[in-house]
C-alpha positions in Angstrom: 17.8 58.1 -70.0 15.9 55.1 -68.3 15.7 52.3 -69.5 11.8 51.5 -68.9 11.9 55.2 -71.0 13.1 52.7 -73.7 9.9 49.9 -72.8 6.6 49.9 -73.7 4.1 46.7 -72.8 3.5 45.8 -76.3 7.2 45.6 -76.8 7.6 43.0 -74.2 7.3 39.4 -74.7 7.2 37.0 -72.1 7.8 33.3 -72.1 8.0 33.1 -76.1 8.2 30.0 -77.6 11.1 30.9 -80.4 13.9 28.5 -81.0 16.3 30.1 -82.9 18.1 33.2 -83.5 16.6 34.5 -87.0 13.3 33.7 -86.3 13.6 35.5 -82.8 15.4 38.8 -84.5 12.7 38.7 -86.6 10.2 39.1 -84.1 12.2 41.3 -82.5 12.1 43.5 -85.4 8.7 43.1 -86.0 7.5 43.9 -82.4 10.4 47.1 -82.8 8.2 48.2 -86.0 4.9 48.0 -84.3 3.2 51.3 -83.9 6.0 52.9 -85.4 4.9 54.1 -89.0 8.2 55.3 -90.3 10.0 52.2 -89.2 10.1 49.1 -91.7 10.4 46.0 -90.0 12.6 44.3 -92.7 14.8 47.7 -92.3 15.2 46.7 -88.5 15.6 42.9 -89.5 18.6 44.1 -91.7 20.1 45.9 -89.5 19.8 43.2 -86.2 21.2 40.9 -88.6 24.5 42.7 -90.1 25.4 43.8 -86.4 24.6 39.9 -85.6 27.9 39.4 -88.3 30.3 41.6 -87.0 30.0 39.4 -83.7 27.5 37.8 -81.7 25.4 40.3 -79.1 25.7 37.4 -76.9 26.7 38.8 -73.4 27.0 35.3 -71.5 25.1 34.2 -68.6 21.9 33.6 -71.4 21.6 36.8 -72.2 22.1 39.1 -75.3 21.6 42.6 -76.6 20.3 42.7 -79.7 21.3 46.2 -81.5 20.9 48.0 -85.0 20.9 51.6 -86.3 18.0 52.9 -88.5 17.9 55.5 -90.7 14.6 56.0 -90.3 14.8 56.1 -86.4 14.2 59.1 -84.4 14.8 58.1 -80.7 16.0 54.6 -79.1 13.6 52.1 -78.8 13.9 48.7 -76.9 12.4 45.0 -77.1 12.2 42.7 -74.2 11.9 39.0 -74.9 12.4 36.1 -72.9 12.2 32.8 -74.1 10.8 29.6 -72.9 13.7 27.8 -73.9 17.2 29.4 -74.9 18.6 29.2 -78.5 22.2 29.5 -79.9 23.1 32.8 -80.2 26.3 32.3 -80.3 27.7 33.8 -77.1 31.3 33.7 -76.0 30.5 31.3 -73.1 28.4 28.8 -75.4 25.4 29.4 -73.7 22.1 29.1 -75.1 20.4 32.8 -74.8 16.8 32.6 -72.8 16.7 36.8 -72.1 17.0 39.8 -74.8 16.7 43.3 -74.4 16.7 44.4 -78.2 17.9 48.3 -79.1 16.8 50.2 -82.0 19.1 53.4 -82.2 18.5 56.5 -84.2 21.8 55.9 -87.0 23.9 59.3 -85.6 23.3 58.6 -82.2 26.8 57.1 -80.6 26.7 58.3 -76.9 23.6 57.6 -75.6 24.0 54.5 -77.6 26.7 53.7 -75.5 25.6 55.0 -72.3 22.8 52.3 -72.5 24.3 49.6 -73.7 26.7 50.3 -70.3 23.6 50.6 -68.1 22.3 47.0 -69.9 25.3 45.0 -68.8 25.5 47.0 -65.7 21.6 45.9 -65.1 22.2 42.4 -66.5 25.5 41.4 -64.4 23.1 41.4 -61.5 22.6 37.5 -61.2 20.1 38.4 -58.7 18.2 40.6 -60.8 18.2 38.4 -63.7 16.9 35.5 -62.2 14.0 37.2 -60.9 13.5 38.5 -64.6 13.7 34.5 -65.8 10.9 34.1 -63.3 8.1 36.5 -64.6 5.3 35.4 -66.7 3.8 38.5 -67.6 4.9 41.7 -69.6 3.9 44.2 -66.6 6.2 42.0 -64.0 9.2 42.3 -66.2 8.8 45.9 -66.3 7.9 46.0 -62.4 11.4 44.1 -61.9 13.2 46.6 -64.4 11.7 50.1 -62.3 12.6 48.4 -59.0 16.0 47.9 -60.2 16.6 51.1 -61.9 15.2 52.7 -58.3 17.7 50.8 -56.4 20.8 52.0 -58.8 
């Protein structure tokens, strides 16, 4: 699976103005719920937030990967946000978090799961990559920047 598979427009957000990590999960899950009419957006809230407890999704660097399982999910869905100015998230390195790429999974799905949270760190180790992400102001140019790099891998 590709991750821009995982993408729509409407589930990008650029340049939001959030500052702090409930209120940006809860976006998150609303923006997750959006279109979706068997997916509650307090379901997905839930389940960001009791994933959020059994560790930060805090990968360094400013970035994080948001993740829950839904019942009521059929097929993994993503979220893009980044943030005009990075919150807490509370990361191993201390770094405030500025870029999120937010997972909805089905709740029996494990190795696809997997295989895309892999492919997300793979994607977001690139320092390269992710600074030209921190650079976009527009929902199409951040997922422009994901095809090219999912082309060049």
């Amino acid at each position: 699976m590709q991750l821009t598979d995982l993408l729509t427009l409407d589930r990008i957000n650029c340049c939001d103005q959030t500052s702090s990590k409930k209120r940006v999960l809860e976006k998150i899950s609303g923006t997750l719920a959006a279109k979706q009419e068997s997916l509650n957006k307090n379901t997905i809230f839930d389940s960001l937030i009791s994933r959020e407890r059994l560790g930060s999704t805090g990968l360094g660097h400013g970035v994080a990967i948001p993740h829950g399982r839904v019942k009521e999910c059929n097929q993994t869905i993503g979220a893009l946000f980044t943030l005009e100015h990075g919150i807490d998230f509370g990361a191993t390195d201390n770094q405030d978090v500025d870029l999120l790429f937010a997972l909805l999974i089905p709740e029996n799905s494990t190795d696809e799961h997997l295989q895309i949270l892999a492919k997300l760190a793979e994607m977001f180790s690139d320092t390269k990559f992710v600074a030209q992400l921190r650079k976009a102001r527009d929902a199409k140019t951040l997922l422009d920047e994901i095809r090219g790099w999912q082309a060049r891998h």
